[in-house]
C-alpha positions in Angstrom: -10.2 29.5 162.8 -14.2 30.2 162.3 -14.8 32.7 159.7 -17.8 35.2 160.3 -19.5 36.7 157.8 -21.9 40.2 157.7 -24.6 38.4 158.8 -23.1 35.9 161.4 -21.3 38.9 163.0 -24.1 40.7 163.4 -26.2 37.8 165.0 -23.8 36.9 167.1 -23.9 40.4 168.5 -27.7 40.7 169.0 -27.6 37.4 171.0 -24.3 38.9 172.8 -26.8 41.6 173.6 -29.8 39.4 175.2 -31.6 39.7 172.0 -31.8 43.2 171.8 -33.4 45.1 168.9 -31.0 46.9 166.5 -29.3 50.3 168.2 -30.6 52.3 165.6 -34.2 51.3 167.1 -33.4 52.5 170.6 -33.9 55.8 172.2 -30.7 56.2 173.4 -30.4 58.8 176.3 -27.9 61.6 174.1 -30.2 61.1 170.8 -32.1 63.9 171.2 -30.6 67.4 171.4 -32.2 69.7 174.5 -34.5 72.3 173.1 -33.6 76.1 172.7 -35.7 76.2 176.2 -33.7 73.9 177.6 -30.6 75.1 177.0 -31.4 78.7 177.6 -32.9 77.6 181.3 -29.9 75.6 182.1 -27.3 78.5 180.9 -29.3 81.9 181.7 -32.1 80.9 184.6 -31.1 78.7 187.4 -32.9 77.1 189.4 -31.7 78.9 192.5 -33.3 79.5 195.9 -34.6 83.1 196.8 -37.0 85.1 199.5 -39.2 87.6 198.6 -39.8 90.8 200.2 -42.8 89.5 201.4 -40.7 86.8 203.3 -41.4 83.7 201.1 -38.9 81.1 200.2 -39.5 80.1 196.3 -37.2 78.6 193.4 -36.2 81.3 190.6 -36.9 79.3 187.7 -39.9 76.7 188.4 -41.8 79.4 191.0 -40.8 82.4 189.6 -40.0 82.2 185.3 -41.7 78.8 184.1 -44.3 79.4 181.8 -44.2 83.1 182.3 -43.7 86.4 180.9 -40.8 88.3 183.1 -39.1 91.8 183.5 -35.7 91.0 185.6 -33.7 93.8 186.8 -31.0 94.0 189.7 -30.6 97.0 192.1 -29.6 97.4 196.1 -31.2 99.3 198.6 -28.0 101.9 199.6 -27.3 102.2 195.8 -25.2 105.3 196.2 -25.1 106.9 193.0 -28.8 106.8 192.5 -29.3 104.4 189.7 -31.3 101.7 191.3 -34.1 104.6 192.5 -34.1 105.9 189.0 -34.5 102.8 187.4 -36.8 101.5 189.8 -39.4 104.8 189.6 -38.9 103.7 185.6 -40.1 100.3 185.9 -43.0 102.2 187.9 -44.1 103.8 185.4 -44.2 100.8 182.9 -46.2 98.7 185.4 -48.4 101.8 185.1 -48.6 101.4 181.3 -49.2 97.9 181.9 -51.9 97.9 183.9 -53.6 94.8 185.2 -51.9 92.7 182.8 -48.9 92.8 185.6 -49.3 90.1 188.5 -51.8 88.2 185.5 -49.5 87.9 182.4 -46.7 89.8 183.1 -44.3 89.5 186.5 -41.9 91.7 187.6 -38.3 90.9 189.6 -35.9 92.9 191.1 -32.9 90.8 192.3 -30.7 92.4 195.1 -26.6 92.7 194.5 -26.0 93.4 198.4 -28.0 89.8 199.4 -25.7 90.8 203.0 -26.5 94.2 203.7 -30.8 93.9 201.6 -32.8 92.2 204.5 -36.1 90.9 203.6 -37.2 93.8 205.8 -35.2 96.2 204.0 -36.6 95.4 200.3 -40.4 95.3 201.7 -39.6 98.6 203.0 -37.6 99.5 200.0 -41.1 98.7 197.8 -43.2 100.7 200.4 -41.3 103.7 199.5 -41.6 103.3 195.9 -45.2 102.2 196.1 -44.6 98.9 193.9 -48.1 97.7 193.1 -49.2 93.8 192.6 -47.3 91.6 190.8 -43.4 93.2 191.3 -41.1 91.6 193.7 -37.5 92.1 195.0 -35.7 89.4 195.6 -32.8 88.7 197.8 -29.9 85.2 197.5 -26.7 84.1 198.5 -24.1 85.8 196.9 -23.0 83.1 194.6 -26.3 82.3 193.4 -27.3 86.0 192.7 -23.8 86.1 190.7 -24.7 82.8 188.7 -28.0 84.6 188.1 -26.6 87.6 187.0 -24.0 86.8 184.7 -26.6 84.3 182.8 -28.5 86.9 182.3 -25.7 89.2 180.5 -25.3 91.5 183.6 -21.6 91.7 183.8 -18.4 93.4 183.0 -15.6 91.5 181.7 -13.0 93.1 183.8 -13.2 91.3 186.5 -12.1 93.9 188.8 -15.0 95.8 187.6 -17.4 93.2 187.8 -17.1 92.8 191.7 -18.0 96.4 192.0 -22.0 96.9 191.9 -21.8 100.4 192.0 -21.0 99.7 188.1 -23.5 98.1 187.4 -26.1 99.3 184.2 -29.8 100.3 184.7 -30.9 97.5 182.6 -33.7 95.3 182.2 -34.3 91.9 180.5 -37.6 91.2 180.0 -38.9 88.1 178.3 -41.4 85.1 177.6 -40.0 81.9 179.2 -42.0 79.2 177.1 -41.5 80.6 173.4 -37.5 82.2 174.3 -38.7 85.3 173.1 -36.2 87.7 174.8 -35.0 91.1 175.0 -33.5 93.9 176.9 -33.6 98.0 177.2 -32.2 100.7 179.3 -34.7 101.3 182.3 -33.8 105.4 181.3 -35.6 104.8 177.9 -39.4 106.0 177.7 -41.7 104.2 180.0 -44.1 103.3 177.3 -40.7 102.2 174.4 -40.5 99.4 177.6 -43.8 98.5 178.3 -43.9 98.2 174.2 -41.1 96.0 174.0 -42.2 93.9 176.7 -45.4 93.1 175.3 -43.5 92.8 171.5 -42.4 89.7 173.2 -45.4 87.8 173.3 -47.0 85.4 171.7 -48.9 87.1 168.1 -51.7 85.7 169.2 -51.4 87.9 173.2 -50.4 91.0 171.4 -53.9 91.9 169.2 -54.9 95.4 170.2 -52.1 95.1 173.6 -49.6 98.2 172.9 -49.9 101.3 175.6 -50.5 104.7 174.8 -48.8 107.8 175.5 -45.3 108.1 177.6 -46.2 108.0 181.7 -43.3 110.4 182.4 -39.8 111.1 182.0 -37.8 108.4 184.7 -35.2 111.1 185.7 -37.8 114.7 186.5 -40.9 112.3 187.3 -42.9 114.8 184.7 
């Protein structure tokens, strides 16, 4: 029998290989881990299909997030108990703070939980009536998607009886800068301008020079 040393062995192996180089010289497909983006995209924001209530058909993730600062919230038109109106007259009142920077640095979403019931004619006419200004829109898609969505984001109970019920769910907002995974999230009852302030806190150092609001808009549950 031919004995092989080291160095025979590993010769024989290159040649058995076409002459390729050593392994430790190629980029092999699982070499490199997926970045903290990455792996918050492919865990927290699908790539799902949604209309918006201005009847356009756009990807959440590349059309919507990519590159962008976000304020995400879910609500439904025949919310019974009143939350989604309270929380939406809130995030009003932070746009307001906001100013122009929304629909130019800063987007707001509002993703339906009744995708069956919330037409795209019943969230443009649910955003008449609250007089949503450039640069906010609500969102409607299949039921499964909107759930994938949802409980990436965190917005879930883990009862799961509980879970299925929207009427349970929390008037909360995530808000967020996509390309540096700067995230964060508050109670849509808190002080309009703690919000805005925590959604600009977000940002990159260099974006928030001289950006926080002044005083509070209002109080979200008396409007005063």
């Amino acid at each position: 029998m031919t004995t092989l040393n080291r160095r025979k062995w590993l010769g024989a192996a290159a040649l058995s290989l076409g002459g390729a180089a050593p392994a430790q010289a190629w980029e092999l497909p699982w070499s490199k881990p997926p970045s903290a983006r990455e792996t918050l995209q492919r865990r927290a924001l699908p790539d799902i299909a949604v209309q918006t209530h201005d009847g356009k058909s756009v990807h959440f993730y590349r059309d919507l997030v990519k590159d962008k600062m976000v304020v995400l919230n879910f609500m439904y038109v025949n919310c019974s108990d009143g939350t989604c109106p309270v929380a939406t007259y809130s995030l009003k009142l932070v746009q307001q703070q906001l100013g122009d920077r929304v629909g130019r640095d800063i987007f707001f979403y509002s993703m339906t939980l009744d995708p069956e019931r919330d037409t795209v004619e019943m969230l443009r006419n649910y955003a008449d009536v609250h007089g949503v200004g450039a640069g906010w829109r609500f969102l409607r898609a299949r039921r499964s998607d909107t759930n994938e969505l949802r409980r990436g984001l965190g917005f879930y109970d883990r009862d799961p009886g509980l879970d299925a019920q929207k009427s349970n769910h929390l008037a909360m907002i995530r808000f967020g800068h996509e390309p540096t995974v700067a995230w964060g999230s508050v109670s849509a009852l808190r002080d309009p301008r703690v919000i805005a302030n925590a959604i600009l806190a977000t940002a990159p150092a260099s974006a928030r020079a001289s950006a926080a609001v002044g005083a509070p808009a209002g109080n979200p549950r008396t409007g005063s």
